[in-house]
VMD Tcl script that builds the backbone (N, CA, C; Angstrom):
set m [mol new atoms 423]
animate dup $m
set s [atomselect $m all]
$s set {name element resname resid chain x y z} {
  {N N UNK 1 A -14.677 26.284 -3.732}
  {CA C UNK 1 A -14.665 25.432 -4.910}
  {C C UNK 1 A -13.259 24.903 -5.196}
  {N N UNK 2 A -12.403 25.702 -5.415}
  {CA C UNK 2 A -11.099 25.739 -5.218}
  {C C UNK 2 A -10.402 24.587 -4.279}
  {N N UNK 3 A -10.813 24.607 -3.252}
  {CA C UNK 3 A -10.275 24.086 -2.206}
  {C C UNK 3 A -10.895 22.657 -1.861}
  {N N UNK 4 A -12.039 22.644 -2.535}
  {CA C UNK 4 A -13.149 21.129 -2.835}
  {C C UNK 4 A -12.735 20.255 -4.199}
  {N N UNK 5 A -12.042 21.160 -4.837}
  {CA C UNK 5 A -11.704 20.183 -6.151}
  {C C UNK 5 A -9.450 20.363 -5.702}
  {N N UNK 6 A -8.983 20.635 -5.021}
  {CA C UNK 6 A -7.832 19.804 -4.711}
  {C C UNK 6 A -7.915 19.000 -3.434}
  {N N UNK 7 A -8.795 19.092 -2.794}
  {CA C UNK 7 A -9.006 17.811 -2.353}
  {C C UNK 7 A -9.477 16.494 -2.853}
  {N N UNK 8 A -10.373 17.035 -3.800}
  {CA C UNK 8 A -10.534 15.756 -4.714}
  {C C UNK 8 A -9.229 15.001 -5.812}
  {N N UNK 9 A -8.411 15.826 -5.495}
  {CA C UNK 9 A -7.335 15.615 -6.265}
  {C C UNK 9 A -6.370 14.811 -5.663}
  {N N UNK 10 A -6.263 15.406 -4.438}
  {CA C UNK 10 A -5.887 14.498 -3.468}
  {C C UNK 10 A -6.467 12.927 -3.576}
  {N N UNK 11 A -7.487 13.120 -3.266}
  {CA C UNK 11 A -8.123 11.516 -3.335}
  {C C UNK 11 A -7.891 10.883 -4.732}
  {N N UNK 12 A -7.923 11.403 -5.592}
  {CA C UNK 12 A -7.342 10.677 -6.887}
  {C C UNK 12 A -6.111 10.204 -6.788}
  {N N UNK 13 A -5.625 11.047 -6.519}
  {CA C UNK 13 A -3.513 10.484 -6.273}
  {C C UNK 13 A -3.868 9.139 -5.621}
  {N N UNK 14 A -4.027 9.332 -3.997}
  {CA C UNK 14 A -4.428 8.099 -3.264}
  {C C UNK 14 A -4.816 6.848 -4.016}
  {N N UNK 15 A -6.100 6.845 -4.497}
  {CA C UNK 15 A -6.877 5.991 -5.558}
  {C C UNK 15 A -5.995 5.554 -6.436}
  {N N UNK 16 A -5.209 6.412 -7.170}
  {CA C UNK 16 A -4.419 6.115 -8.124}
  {C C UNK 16 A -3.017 4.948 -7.846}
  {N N UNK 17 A -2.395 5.787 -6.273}
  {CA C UNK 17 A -1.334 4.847 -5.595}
  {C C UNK 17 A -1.835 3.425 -5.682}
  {N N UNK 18 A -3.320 3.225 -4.816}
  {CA C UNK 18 A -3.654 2.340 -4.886}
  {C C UNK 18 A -3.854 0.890 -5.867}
  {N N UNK 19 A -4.308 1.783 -6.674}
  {CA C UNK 19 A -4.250 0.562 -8.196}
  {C C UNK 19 A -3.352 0.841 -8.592}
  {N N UNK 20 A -2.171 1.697 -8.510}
  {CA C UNK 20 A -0.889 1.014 -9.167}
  {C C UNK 20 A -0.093 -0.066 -8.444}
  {N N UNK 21 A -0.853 -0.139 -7.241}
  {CA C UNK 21 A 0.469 -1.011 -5.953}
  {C C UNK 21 A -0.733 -2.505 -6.251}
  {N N UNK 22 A -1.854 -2.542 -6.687}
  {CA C UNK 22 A -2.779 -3.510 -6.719}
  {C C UNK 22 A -2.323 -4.419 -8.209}
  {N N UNK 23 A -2.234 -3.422 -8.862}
  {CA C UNK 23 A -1.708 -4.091 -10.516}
  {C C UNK 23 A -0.492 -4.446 -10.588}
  {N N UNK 24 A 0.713 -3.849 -10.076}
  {CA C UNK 24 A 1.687 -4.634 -9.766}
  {C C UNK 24 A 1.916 -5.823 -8.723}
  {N N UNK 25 A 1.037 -5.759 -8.025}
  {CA C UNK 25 A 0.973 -7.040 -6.832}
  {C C UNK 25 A 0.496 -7.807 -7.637}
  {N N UNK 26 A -0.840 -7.907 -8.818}
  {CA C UNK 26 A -1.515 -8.781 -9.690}
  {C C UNK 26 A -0.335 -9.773 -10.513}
  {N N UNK 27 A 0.402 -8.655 -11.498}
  {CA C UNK 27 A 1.715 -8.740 -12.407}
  {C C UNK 27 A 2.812 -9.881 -11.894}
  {N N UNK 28 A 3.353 -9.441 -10.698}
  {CA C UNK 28 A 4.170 -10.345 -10.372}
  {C C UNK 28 A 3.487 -11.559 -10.076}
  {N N UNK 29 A 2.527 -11.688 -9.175}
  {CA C UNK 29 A 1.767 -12.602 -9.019}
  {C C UNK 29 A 1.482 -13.581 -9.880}
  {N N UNK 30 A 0.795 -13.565 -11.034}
  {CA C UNK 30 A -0.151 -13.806 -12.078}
  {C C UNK 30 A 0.808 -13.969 -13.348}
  {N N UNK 31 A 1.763 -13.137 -13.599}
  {CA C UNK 31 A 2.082 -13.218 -15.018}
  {C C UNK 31 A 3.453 -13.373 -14.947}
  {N N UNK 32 A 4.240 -12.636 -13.610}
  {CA C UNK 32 A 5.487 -13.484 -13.114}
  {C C UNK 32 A 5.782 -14.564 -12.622}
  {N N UNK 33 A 4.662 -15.131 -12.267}
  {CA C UNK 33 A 4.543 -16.632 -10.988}
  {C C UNK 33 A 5.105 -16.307 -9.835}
  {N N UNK 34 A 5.144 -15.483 -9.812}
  {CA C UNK 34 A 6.060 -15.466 -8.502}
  {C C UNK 34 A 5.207 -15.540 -6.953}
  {N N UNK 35 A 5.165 -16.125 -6.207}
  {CA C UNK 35 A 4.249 -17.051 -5.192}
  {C C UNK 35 A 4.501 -15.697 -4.035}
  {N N UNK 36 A 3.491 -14.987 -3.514}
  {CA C UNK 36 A 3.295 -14.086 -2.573}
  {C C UNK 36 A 4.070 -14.797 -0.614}
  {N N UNK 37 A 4.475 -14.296 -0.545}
  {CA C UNK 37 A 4.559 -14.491 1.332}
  {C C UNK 37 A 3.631 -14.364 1.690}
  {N N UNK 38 A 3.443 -15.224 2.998}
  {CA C UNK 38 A 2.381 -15.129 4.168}
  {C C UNK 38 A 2.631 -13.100 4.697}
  {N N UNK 39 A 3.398 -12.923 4.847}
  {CA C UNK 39 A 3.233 -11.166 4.661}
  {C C UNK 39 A 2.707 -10.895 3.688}
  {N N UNK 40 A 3.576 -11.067 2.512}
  {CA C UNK 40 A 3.138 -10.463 0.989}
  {C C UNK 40 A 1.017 -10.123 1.297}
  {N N UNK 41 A 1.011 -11.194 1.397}
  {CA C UNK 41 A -0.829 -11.514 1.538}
  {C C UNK 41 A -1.564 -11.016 2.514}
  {N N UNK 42 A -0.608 -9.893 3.554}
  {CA C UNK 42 A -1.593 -9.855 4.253}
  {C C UNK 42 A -1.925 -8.330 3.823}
  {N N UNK 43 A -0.573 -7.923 3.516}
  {CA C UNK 43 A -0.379 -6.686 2.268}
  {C C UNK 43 A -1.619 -6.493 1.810}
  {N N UNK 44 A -1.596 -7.267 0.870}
  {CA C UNK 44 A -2.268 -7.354 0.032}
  {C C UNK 44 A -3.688 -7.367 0.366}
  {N N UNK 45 A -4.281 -7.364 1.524}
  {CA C UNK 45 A -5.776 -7.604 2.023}
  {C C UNK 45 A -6.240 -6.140 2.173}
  {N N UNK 46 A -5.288 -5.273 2.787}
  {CA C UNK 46 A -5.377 -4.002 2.904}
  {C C UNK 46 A -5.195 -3.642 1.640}
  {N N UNK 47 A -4.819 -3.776 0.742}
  {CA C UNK 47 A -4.268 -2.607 -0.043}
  {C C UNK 47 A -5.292 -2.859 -1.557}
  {N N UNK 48 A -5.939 -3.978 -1.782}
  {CA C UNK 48 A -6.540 -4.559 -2.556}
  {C C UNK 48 A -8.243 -3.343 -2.169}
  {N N UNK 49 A -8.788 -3.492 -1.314}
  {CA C UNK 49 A -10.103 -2.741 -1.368}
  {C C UNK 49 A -9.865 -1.386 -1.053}
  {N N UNK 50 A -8.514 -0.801 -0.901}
  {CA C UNK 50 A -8.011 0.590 -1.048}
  {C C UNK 50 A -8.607 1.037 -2.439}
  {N N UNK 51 A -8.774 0.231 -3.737}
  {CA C UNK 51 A -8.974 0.375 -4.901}
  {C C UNK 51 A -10.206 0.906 -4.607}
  {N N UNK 52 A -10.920 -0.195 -3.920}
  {CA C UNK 52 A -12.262 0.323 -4.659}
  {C C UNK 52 A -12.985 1.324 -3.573}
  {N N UNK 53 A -12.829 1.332 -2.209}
  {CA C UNK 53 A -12.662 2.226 -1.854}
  {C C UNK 53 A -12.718 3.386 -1.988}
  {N N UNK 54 A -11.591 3.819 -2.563}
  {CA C UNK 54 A -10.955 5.107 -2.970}
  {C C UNK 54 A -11.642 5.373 -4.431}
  {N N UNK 55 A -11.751 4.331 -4.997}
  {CA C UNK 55 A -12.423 4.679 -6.423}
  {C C UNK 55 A -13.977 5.237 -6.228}
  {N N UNK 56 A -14.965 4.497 -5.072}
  {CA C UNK 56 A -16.095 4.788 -5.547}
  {C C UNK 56 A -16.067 6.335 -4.463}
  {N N UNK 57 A -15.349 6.639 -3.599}
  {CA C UNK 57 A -15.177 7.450 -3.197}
  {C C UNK 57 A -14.738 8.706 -3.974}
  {N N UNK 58 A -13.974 8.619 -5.198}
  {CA C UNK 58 A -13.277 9.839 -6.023}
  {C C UNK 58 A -14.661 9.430 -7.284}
  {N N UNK 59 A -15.614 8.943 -7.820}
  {CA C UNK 59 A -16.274 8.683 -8.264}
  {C C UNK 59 A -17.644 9.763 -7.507}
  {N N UNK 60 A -18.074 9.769 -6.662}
  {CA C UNK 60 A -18.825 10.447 -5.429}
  {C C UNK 60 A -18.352 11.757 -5.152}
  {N N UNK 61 A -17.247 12.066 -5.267}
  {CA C UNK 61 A -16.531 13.538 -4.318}
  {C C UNK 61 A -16.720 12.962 -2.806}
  {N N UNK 62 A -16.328 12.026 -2.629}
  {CA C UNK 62 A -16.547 11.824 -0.794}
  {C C UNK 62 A -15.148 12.048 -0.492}
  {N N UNK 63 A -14.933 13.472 0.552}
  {CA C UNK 63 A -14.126 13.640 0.410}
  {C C UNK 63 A -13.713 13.132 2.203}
  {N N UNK 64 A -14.641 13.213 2.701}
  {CA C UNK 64 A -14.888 11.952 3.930}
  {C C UNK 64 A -14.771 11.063 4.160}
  {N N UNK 65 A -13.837 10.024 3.006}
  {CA C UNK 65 A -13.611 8.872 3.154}
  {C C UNK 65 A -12.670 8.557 3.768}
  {N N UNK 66 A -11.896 9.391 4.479}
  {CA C UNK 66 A -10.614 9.523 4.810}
  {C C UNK 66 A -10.827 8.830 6.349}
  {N N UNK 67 A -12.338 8.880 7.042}
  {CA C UNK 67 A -12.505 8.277 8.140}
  {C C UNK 67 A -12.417 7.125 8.114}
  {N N UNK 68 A -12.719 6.329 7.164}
  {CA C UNK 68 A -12.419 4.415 6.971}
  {C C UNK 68 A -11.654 3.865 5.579}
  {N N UNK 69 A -10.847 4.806 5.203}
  {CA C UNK 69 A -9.681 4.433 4.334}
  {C C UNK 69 A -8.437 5.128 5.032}
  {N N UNK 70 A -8.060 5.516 5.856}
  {CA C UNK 70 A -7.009 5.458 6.398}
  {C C UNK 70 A -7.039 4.628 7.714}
  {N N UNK 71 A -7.561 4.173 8.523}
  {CA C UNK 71 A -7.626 2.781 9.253}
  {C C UNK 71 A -7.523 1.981 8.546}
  {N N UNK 72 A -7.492 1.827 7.429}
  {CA C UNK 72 A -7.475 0.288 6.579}
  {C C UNK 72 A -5.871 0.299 5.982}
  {N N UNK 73 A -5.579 1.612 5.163}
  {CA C UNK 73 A -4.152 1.858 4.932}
  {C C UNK 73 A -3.342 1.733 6.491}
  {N N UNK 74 A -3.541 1.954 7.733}
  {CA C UNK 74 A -2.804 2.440 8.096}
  {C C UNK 74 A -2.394 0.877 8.961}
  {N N UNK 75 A -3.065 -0.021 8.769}
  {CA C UNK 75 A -2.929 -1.444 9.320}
  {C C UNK 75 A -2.389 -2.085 7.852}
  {N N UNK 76 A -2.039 -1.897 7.353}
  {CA C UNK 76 A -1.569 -1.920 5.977}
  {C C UNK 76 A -0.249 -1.832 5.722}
  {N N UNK 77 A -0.188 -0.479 6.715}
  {CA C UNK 77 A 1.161 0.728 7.036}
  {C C UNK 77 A 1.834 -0.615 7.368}
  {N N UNK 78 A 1.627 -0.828 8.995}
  {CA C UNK 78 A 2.351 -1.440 10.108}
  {C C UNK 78 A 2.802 -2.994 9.591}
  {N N UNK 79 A 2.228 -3.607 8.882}
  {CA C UNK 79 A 1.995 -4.826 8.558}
  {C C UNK 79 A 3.310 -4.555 7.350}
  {N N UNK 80 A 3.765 -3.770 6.461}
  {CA C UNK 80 A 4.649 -3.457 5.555}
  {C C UNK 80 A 5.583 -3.554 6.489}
  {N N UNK 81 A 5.479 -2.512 7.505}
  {CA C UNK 81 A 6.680 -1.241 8.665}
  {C C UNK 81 A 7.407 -2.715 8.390}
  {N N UNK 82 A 6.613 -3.823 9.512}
  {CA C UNK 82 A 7.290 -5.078 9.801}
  {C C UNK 82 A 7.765 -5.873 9.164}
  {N N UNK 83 A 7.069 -5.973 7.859}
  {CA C UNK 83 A 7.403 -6.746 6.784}
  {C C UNK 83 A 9.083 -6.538 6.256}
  {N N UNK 84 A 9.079 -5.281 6.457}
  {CA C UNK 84 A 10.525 -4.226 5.748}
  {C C UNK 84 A 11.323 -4.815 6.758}
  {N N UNK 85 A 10.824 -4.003 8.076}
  {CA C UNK 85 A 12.303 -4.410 9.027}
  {C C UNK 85 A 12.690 -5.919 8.867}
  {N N UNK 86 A 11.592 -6.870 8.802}
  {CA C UNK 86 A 12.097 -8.325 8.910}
  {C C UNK 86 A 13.182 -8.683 7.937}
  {N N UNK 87 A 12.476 -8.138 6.353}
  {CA C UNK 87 A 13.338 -8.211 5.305}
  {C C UNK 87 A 14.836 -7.348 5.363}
  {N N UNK 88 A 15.075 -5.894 5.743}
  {CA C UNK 88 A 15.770 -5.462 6.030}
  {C C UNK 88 A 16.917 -5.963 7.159}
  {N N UNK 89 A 16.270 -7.279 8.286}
  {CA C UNK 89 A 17.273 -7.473 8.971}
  {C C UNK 89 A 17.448 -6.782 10.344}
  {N N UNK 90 A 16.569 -5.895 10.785}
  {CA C UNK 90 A 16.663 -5.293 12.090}
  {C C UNK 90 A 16.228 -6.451 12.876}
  {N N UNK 91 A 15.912 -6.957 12.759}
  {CA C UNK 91 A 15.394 -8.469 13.871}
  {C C UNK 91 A 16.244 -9.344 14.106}
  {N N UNK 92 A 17.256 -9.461 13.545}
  {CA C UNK 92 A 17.950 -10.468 13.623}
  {C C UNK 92 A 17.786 -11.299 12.377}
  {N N UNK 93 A 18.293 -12.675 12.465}
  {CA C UNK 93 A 18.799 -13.497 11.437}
  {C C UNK 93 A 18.007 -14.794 11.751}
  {N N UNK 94 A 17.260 -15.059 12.935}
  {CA C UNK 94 A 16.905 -15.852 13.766}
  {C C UNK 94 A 15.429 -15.606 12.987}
  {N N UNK 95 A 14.530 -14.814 12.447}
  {CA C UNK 95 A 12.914 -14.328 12.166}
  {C C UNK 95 A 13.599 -14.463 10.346}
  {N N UNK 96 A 12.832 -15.037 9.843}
  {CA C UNK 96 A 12.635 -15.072 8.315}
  {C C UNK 96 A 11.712 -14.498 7.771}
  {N N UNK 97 A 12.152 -13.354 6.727}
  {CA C UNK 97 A 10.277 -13.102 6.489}
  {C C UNK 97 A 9.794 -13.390 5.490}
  {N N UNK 98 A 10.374 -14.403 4.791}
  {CA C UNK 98 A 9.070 -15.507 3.675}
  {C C UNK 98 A 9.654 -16.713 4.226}
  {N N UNK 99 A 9.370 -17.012 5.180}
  {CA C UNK 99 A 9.175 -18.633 5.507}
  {C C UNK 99 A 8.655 -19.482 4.726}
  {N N UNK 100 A 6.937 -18.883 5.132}
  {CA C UNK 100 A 6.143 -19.711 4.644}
  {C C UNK 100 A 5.395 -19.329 3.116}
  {N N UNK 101 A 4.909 -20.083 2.660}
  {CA C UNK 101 A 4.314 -19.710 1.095}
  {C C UNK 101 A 5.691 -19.102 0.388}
  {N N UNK 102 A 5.624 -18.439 -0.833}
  {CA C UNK 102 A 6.445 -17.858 -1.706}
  {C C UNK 102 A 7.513 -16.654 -0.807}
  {N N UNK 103 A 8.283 -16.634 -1.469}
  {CA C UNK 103 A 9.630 -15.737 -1.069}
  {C C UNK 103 A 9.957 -14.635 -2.094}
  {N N UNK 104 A 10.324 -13.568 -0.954}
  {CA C UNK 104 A 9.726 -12.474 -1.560}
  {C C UNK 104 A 11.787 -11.935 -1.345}
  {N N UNK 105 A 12.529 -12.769 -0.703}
  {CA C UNK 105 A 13.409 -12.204 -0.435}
  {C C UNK 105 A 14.619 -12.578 -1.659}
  {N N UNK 106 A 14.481 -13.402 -2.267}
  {CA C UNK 106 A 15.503 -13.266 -4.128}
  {C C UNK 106 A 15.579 -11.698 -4.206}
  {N N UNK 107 A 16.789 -12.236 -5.097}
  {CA C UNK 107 A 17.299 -10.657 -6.244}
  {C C UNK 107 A 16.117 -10.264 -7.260}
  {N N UNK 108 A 15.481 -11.678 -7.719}
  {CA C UNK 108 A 14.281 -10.862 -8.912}
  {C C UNK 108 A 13.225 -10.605 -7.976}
  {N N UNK 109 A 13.358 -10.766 -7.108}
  {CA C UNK 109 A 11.930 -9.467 -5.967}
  {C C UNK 109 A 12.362 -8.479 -5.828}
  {N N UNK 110 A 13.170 -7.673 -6.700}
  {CA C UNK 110 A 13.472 -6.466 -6.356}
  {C C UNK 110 A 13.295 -5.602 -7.598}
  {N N UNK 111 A 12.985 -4.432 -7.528}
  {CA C UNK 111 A 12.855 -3.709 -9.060}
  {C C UNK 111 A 13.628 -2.027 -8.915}
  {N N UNK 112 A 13.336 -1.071 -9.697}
  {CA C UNK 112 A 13.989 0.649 -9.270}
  {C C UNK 112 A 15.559 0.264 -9.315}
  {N N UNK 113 A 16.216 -0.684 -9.342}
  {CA C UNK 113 A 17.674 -0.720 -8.958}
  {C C UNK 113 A 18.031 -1.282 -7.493}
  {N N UNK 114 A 17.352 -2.184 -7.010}
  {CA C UNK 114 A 17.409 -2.953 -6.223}
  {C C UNK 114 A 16.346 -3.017 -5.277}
  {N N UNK 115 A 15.082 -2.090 -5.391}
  {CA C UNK 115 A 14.438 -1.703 -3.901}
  {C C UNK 115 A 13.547 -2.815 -3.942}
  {N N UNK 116 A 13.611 -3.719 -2.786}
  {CA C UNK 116 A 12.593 -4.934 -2.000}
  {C C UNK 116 A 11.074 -4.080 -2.649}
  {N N UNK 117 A 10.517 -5.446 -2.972}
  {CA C UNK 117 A 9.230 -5.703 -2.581}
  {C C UNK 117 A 8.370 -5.092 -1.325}
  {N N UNK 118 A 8.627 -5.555 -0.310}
  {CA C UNK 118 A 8.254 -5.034 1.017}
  {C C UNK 118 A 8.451 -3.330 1.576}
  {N N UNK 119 A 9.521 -2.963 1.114}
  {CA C UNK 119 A 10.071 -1.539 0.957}
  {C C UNK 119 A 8.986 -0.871 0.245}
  {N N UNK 120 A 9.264 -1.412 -1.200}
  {CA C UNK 120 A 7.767 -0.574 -2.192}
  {C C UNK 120 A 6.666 -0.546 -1.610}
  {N N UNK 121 A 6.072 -1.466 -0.504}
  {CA C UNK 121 A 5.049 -1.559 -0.149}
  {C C UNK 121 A 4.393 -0.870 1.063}
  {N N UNK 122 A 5.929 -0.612 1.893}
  {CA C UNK 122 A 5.742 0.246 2.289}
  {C C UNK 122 A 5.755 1.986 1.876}
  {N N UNK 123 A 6.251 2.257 0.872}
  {CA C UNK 123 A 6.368 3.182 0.292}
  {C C UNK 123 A 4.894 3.366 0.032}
  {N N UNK 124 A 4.000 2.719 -0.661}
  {CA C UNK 124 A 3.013 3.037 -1.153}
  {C C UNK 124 A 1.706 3.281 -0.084}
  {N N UNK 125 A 1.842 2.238 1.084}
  {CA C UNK 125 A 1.248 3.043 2.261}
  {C C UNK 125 A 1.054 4.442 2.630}
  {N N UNK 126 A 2.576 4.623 2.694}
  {CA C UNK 126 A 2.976 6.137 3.469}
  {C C UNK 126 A 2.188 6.789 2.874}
  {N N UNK 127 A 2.157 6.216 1.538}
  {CA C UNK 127 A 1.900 7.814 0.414}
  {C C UNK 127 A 0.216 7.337 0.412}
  {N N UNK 128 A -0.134 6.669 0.727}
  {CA C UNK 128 A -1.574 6.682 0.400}
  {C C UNK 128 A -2.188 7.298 1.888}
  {N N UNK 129 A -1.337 6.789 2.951}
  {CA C UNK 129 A -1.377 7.539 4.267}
  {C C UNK 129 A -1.581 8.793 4.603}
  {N N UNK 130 A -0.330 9.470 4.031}
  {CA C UNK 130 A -0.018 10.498 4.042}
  {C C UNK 130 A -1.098 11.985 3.417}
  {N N UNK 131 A -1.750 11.352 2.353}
  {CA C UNK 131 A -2.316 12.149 1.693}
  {C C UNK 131 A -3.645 11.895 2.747}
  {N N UNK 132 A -4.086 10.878 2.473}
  {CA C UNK 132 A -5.875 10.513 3.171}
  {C C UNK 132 A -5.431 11.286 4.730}
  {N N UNK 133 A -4.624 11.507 5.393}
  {CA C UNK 133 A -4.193 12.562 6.553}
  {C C UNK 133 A -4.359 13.846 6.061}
  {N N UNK 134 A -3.859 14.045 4.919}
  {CA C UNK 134 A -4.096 15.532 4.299}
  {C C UNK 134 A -5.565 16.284 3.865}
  {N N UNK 135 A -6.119 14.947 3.407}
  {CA C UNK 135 A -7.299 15.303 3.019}
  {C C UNK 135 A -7.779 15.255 4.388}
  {N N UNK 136 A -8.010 14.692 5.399}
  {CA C UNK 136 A -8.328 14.940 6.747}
  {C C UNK 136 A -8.431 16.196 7.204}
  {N N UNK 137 A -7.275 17.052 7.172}
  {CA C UNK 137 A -7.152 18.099 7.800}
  {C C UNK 137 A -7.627 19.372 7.093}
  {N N UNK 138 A -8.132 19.003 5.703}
  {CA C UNK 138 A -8.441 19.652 4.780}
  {C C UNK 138 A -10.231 19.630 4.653}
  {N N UNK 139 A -10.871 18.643 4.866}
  {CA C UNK 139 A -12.001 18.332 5.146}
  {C C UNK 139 A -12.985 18.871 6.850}
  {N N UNK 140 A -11.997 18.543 7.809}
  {CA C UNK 140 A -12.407 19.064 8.957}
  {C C UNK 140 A -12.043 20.242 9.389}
  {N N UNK 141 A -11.958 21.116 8.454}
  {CA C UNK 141 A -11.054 22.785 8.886}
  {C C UNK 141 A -12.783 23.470 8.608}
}
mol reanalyze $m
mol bondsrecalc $m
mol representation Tube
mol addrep $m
């Protein structure tokens, strides 16, 4: 019992990451104007039905969801990984990573005391990653 209700706890955190990284993607979007990147958006494809997902899943006790919500986070993951390094500059100077659509690379795309957009986004992967792995190993034992 014990061990069935912190896994469900687990999946709440997750769920929870999720709509907080969904409502702030909304915020800036919507009430900042601020125009998403052709990255920003693809972000955002993954990380948007993480919500509901994870919701009707912590709604259920499915604590099995971890088989098709972490393939979805984890292309989510990679799509950030790249997003970061581009923004970060490991590529060179030659690859832009808001070309096209809105730019994500200004000073007011940044929040915490300077941390990128793309950074947070990857941050919020890991951690939605990280756990739906946990609950994995916690589910198939």
């Amino acid at each position: 019992m014990a061990r069935t209700l912190s896994s469900w706890y687990l999946l709440l955190c997750a769920w929870a990451l999720a709509l907080i990284a969904t409502l702030s993607a909304l915020f800036i979007g919507e009430v900042m104007g601020q125009a998403p990147c052709n990255l920003c958006w693809f972000q955002r494809v993954f990380m948007f039905p993480l919500v509901l997902i994870l919701g009707v899943a912590c709604y259920q006790s499915d604590t099995g969801v971890w088989r098709y919500a972490l393939p979805v986070a984890s292309v989510g993951w990679a799509i950030s990984l790249y997003h970061s390094l581009l923004y970060l500059g490991v590529f060179g100077e030659n690859i832009q990573p808001c070309g096209a659509g809105g730019s994500c690379s200004g000073s007011n795309m940044t929040i915490l005391g300077g941390v990128a957009l793309p950074v947070l986004s990857l941050i919020a992967f890991s951690l939605i990653g990280t756990l739906l792995f946990i609950l994995s190993r916690r589910t198939t034992q």
